[in-house]
N, C-alpha and C positions, 0 to 999 in steps of 0.2 A: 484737533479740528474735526475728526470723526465723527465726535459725540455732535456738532450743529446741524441740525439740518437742510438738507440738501438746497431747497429752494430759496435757504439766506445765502448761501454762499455762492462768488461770484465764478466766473471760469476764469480768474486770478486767483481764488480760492481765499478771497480778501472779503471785508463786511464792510459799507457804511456804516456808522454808529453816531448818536447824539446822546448825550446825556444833559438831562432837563435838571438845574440844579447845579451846576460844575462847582460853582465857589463855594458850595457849602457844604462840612465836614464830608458829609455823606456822597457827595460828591468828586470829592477831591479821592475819597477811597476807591470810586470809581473808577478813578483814570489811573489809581495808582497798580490797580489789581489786571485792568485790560494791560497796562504796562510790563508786569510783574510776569503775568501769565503768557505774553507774548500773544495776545488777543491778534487774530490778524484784520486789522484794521485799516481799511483803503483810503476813506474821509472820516475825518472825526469834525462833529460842529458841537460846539458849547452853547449851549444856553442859559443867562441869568437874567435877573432882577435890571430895568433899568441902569439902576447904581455900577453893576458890575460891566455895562457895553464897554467893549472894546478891550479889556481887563485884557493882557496877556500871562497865559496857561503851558506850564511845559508837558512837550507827549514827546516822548520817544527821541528827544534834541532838539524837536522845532517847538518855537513857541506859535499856538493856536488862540486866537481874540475870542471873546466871549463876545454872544449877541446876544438878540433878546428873542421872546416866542412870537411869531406871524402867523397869521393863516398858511402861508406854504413852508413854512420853515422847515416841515418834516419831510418835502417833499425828496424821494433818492434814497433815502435812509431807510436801511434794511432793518435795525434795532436800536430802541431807545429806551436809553436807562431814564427813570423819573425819580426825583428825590429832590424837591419843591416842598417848599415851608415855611 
């Protein structure tokens, strides 16, 4: 966790995180690597396509829904992965 930068990380020492794209391959590699890596991840929000709302996604045991992109959706969110296509 050293290697992040100071002003993303929380005094939990935890991230918000989004990734724009969840459902798809590139996506799915996303969550699998913040997983893998033991990303310290505070809130995680998904984001897809219409088709994919409400989709449930597994992180770390819990299942997380998929939404879709809004004007504030980013709001809170310290890093977001995109991979949209």
């Amino acid at each position: 966790m050293s290697s992040l930068p100071a002003n993303l990380v929380s005094a939990t020492g935890t991230i918000n995180v989004g990734i724009v794209g969840a459902t798809g391959m590139v996506g799915e590699v996303f969550l699998s690597l913040l997983e893998e890596r033991k990303f310290p991840v505070r809130e995680l929000r998904l984001f897809a396509s219409q088709n994919s709302l409400g989709r449930p996604l597994k992180f770390q045991g819990q299942e997380v829904r998929v939404d879709t992109l809004s004007p504030e959706c980013f709001q809170g969110l310290d890093l977001v992965f995109f991979s949209s296509g």
